[in-house]
FILUM-244465 format. One record per residue (C-alpha): x, y negated, z negated; residue in three letters. Coordinates in steps of 0.1 Angstrom, whole numbers, padded with zeros to 4 digits, always signed. Layout:
REM residues N
XYZALA/...
This chain:
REM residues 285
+0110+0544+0347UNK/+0141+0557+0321UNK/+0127+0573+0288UNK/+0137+0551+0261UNK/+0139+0577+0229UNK/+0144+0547+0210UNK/+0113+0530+0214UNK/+0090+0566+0227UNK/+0096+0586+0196UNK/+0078+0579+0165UNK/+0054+0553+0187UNK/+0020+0552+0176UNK/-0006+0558+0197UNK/-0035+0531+0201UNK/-0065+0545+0175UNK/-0099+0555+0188UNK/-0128+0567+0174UNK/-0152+0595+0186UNK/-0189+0607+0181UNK/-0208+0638+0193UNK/-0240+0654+0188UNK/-0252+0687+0189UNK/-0261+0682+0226UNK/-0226+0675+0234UNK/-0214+0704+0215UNK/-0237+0725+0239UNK/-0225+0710+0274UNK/-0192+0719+0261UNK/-0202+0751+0252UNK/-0216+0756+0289UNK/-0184+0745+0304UNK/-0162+0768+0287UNK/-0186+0794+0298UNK/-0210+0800+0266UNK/-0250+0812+0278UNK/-0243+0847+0297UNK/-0262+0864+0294UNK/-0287+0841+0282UNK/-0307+0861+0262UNK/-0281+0876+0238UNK/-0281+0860+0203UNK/-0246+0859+0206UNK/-0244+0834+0231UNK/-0275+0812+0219UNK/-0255+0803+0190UNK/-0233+0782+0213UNK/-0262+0767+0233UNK/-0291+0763+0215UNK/-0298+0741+0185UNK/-0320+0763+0165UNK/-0290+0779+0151UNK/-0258+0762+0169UNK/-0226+0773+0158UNK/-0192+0752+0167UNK/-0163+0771+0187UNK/-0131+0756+0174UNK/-0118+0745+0208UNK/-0141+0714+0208UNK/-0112+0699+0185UNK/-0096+0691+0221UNK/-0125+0669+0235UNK/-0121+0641+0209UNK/-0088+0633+0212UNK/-0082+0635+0253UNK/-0086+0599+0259UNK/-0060+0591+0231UNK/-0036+0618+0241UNK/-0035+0604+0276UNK/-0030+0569+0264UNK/+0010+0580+0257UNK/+0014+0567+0295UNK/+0009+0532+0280UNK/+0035+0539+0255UNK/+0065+0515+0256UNK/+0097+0529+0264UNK/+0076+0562+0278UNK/+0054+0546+0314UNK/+0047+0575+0333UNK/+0028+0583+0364UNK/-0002+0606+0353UNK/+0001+0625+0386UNK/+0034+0641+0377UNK/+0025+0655+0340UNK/+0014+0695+0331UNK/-0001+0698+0300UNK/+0028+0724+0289UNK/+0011+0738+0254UNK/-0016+0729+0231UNK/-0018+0735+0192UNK/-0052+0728+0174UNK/-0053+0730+0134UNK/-0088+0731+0116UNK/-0089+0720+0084UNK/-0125+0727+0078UNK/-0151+0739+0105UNK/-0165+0713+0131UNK/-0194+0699+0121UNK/-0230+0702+0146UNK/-0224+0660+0145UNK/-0204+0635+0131UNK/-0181+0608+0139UNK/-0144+0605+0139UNK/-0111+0579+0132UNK/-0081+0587+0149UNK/-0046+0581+0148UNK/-0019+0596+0165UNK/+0016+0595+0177UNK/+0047+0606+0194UNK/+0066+0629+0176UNK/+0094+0642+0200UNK/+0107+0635+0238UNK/+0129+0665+0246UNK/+0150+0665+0279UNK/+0141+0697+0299UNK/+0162+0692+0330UNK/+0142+0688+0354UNK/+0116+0669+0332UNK/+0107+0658+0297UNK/+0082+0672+0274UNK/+0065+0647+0250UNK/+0048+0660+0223UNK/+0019+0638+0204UNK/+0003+0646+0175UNK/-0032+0633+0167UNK/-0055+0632+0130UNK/-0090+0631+0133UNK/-0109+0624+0099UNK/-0140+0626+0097UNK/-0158+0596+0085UNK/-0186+0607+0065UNK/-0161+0626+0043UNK/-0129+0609+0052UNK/-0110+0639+0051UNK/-0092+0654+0082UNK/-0118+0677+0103UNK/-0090+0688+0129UNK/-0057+0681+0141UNK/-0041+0685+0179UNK/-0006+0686+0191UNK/-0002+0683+0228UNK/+0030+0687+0249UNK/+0033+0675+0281UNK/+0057+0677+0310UNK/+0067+0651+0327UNK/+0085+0662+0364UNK/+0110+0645+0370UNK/+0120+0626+0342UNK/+0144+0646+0323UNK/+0184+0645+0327UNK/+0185+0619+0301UNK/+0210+0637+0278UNK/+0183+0643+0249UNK/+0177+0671+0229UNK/+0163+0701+0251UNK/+0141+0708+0220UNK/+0132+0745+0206UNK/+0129+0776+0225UNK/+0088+0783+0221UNK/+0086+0816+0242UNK/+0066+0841+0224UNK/+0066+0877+0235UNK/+0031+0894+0225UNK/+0034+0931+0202UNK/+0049+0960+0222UNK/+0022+0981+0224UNK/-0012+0983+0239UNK/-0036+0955+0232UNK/-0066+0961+0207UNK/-0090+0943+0228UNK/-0091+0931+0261UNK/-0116+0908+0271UNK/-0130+0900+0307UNK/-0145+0861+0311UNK/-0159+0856+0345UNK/-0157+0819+0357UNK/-0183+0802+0382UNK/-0170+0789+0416UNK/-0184+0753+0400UNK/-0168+0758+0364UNK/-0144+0729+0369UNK/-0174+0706+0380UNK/-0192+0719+0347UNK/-0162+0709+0320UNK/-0154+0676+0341UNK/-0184+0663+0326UNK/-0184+0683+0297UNK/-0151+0676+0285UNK/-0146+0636+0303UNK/-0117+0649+0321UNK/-0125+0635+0354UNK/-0090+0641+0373UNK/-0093+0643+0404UNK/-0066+0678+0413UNK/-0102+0698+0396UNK/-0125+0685+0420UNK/-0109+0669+0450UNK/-0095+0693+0475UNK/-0073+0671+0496UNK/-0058+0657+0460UNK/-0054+0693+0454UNK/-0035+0698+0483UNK/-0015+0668+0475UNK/-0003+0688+0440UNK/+0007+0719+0459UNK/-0026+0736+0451UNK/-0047+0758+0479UNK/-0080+0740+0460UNK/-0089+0726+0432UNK/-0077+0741+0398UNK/-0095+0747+0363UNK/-0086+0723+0336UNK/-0060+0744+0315UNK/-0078+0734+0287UNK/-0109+0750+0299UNK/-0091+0782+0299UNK/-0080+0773+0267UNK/-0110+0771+0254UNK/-0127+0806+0274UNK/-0098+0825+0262UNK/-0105+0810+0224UNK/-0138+0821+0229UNK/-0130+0854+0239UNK/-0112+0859+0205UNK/-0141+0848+0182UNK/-0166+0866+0199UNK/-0150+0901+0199UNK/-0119+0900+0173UNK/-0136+0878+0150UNK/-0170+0889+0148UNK/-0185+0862+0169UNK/-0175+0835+0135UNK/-0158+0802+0147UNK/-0154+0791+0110UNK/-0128+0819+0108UNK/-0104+0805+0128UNK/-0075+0781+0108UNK/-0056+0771+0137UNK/-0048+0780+0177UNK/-0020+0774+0195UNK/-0006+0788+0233UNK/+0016+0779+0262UNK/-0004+0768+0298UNK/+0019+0796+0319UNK/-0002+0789+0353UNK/-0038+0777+0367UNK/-0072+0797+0370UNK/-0091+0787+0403UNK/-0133+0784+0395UNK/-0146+0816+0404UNK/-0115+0839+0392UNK/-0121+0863+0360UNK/-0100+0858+0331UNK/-0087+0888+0314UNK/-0075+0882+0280UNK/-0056+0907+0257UNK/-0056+0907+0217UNK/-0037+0924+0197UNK/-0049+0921+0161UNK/-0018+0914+0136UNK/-0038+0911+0108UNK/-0035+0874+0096UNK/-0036+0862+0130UNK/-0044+0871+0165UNK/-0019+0869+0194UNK/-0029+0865+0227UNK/-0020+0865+0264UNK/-0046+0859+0293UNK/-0041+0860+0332UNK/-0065+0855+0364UNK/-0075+0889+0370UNK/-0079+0882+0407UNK/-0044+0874+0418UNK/-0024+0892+0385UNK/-0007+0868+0372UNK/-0005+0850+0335UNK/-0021+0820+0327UNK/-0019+0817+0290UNK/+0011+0830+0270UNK/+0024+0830+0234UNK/-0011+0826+0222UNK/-0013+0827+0179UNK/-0050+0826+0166UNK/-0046+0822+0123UNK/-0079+0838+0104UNK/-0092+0813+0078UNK/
């Protein structure tokens, strides 16, 4: 069906609202690969509830349902099967709590006309109900194939080159052959293309594919544990480009360079050499 800009952009998207615990906090923390080894402290903090800290990432898990709800959006009916997610922006305006509940409301904010598809970009507010002050806030873009060529605006260029020179850190994260069946049911992300290998197939894929923001959140992790001194709290905001898929069992290699108020980084699947993440800015708090 034709974009309508007219009736897409500035739509509201229907509100939700969102609990977790400190037990959902750790599956999460499992799927995005926390607990090796288990024995260092390091990695208890992320998976046991003696002293459980929260890595910023989770900020993507309560708002996925209401992201994907844009497909419902009048004036902007897609088929689910032909959208990427094409980059992913999380602001914290105060570290995730252990538990709590949040409201949210979100929106579209733009449809840009990419050619050969659209990218629609929502942006979703979740305040936190015991407070009622914003906790975090997400801005997705997603591609949609084959629905550009409407004569919009193509939107900004977003291509971020990391520093010319040597990374200051580079950081291995292996990935179990079953990671995509661990954040499916961490995460409530139960598309088929991560677990179903003739749907796979069906998307061009050789198997089934990590969720991108599984990588997202492994490559996050990556940056707090050795750039930030293992302290989620110290991260203001996150933001990077999906630049192609991990398959479960590859090792993802991510490079920081350290540029003082904020962290870039780039990641890619060590076991085939090419990138996965790009134009990745982490901000210190």
């Amino acid at each position: 069906m034709p974009i309508d800009l007219s009736k897409a952009v500035g739509a509201e998207l229907p509100a939700t609202e969102f609990s977790w615990s400190d037990d959902d906090l750790i599956l999460y923390h499992l799927g995005i690969g926390a607990g090796n080894p288990p024995t260092d402290p390091g990695e208890l903090r992320y998976v046991y509830e003696g002293d459980l800290h929260v890595l910023p990432t989770y900020a993507t898990i309560p708002q996925f349902s209401m992201m994907m709800s844009m497909a419902m959006i009048d004036g902007l009916e897609i088929n689910l099967a032909q959208v990427l997610h094409g980059e992913h922006e999380i602001v914290l305006h105060t570290p995730i709590p252990t538990s709590g509940t949040v409201t949210q409301t979100g929106r579209v904010t733009d449809v840009f006309d990419k050619g050969k598809g659209a990218l629609a970009v929502t942006e979703i507010v979740s305040v936190l109900v015991k407070t009622g002050e914003p906790v975090f806030t997400n801005r997705a873009s997603i591609f949609i194939r084959g629905e550009g060529g409407f004569g919009g605006d193509p939107g900004p260029v977003t291509t971020r080159e990391p520093p010319n020179r040597v990374p200051d850190q580079i950081v291995e994260s292996p990935t179990l052959p079953q990671q995509a069946l661990l954040y499916r049911m961490a995460s409530g992300d139960k598309n088929p293309l991560h677990v179903d290998p003739g749907f796979a197939a069906f998307g061009g894929f050789e198997r089934p594919i990590l969720h991108g923001l599984c990588t997202y959140g492994m490559v996050a992790k990556a940056a707090v544990d050795h750039a930030l001194d293992g302290a989620p709290e110290r991260v203001a905001s996150f933001a990077a480009r999906f630049s192609g898929v991990v398959f479960p069992g590859e090792t993802i290699v991510t490079s920081i360079w350290d540029e003082g108020d904020h962290l870039e980084l780039t990641a890619e699947s060590k076991d085939r050499g090419v990138p996965v993440l790009t134009g990745g800015v982490m901000v210190r708090r």
